[in-house]
Residue frames relative to the residue before (quaternion, step in Angstrom):
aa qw qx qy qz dx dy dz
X 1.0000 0.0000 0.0000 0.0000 0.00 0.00 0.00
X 0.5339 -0.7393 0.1933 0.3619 3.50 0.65 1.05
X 0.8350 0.2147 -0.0847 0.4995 3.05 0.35 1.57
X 0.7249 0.2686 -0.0673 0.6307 3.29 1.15 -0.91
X 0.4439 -0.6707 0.5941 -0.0083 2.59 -1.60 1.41
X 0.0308 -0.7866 0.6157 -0.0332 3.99 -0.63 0.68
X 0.2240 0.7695 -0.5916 0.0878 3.55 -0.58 1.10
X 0.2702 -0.7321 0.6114 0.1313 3.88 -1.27 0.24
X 0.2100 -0.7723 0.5948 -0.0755 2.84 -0.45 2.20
X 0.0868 0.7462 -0.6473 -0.1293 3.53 -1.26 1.04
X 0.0724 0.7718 -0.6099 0.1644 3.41 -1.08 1.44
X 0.2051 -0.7079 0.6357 0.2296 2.99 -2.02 -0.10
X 0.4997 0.6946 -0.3203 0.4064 3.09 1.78 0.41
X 0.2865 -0.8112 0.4170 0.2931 3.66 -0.67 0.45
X 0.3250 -0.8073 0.3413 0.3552 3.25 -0.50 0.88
X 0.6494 -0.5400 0.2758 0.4589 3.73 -0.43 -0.54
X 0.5941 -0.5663 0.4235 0.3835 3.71 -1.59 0.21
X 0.2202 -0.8484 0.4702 -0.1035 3.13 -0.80 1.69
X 0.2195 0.5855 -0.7782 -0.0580 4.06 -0.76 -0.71
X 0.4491 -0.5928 0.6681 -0.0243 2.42 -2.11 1.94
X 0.3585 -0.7438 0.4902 0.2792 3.11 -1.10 0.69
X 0.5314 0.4966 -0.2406 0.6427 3.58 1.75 0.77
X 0.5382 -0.4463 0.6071 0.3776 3.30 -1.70 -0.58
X 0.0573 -0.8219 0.5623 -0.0714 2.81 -1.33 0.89
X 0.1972 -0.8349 0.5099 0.0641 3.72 -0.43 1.39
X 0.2291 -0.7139 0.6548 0.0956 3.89 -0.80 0.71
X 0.0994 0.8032 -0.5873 0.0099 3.76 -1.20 0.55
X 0.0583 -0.8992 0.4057 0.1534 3.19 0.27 0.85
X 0.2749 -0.8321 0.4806 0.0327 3.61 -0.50 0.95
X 0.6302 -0.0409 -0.0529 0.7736 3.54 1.10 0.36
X 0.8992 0.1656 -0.1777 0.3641 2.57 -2.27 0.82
X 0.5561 -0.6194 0.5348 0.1450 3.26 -1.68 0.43
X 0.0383 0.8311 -0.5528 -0.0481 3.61 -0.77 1.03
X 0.4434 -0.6756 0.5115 0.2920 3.96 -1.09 0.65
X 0.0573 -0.7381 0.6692 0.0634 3.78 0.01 0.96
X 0.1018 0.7219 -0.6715 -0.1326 3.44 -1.38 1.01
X 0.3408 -0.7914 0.5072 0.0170 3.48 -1.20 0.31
X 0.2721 -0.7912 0.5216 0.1670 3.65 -0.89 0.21
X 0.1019 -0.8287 0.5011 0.2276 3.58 -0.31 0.83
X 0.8419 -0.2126 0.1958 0.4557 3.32 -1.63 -0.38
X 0.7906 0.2843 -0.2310 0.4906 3.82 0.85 -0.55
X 0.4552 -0.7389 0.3152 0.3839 3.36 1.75 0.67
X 0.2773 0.7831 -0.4542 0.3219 3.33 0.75 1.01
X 0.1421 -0.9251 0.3130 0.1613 3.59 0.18 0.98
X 0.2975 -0.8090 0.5068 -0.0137 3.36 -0.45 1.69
X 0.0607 0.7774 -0.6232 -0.0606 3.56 -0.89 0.71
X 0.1416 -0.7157 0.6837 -0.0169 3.72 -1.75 0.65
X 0.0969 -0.9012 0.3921 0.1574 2.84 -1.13 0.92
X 0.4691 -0.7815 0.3431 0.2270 3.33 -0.64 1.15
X 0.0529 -0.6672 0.7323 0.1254 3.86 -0.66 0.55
X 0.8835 -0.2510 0.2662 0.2926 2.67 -2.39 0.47
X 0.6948 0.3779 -0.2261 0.5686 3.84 -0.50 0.73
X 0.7290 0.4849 -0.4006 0.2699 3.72 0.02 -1.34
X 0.1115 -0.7411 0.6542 0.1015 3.73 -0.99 -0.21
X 0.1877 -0.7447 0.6294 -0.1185 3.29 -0.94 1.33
X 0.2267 -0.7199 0.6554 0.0285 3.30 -0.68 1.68
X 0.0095 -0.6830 0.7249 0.0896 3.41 -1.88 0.61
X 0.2259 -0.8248 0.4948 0.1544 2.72 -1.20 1.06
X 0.8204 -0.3376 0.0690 0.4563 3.65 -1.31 0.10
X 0.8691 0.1204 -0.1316 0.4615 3.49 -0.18 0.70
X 0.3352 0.7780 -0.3751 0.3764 3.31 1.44 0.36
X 0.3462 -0.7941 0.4967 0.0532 3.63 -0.20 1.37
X 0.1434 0.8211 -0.5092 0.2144 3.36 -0.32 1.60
X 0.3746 -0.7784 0.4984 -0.0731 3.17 -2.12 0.49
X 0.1326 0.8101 -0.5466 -0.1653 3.57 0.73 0.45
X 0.1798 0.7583 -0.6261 -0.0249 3.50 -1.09 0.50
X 0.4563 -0.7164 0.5095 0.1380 3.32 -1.02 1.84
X 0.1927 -0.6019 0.7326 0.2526 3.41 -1.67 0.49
X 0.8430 -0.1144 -0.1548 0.5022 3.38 -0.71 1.07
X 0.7762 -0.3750 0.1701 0.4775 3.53 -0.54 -0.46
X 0.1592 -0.7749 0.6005 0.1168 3.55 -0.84 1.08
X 0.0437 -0.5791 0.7845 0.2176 3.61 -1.66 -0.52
X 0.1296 -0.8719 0.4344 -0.1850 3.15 -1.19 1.98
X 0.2714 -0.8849 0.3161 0.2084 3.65 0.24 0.84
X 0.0116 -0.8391 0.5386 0.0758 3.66 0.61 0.67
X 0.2234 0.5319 -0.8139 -0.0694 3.57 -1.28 0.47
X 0.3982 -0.6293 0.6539 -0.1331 2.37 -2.27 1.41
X 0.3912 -0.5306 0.6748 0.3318 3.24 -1.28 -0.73
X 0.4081 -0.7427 0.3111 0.4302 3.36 -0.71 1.19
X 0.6206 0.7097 -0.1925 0.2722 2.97 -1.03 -0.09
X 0.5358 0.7688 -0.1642 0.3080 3.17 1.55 -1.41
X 0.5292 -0.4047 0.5181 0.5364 3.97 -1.35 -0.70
């Protein structure tokens, strides 16, 4: 899709703190996932996503997916991306 990458992660593993050099859309399709984040004053904020929710990152937006038991997650990405 010119450019973008689309993959479906199933885990219970968290992955690590990142910043895309893109946008970056979460969808979580099963299960429940702890999304933390860093804002502008690098204060780390977390939400939690149930089944349905979608969590946007934006460019440079310091992040974490970390499942509570086992998720299945829609990432699009920019190719290329973490």
């Amino acid at each position: 899709m010119g450019g973008v990458t689309t993959r479906l992660h199933w885990s219970d593993q968290p992955y690590k703190w990142h910043i895309n050099d893109g946008e970056e859309v979460f969808a979580v399709l099963a299960g429940r996932v702890e999304m933390r984040f860093r804002d502008n004053s690098g204060t780390e904020q977390r939400t939690l996503l149930e089944t349905g929710d979608v969590f946007f990152a934006s460019v440079g937006t310091e992040h974490v997916a970390i499942p509570v038991g086992e998720a299945r997650i829609l990432v699009v990405e920019r190719e290329g991306s973490i």
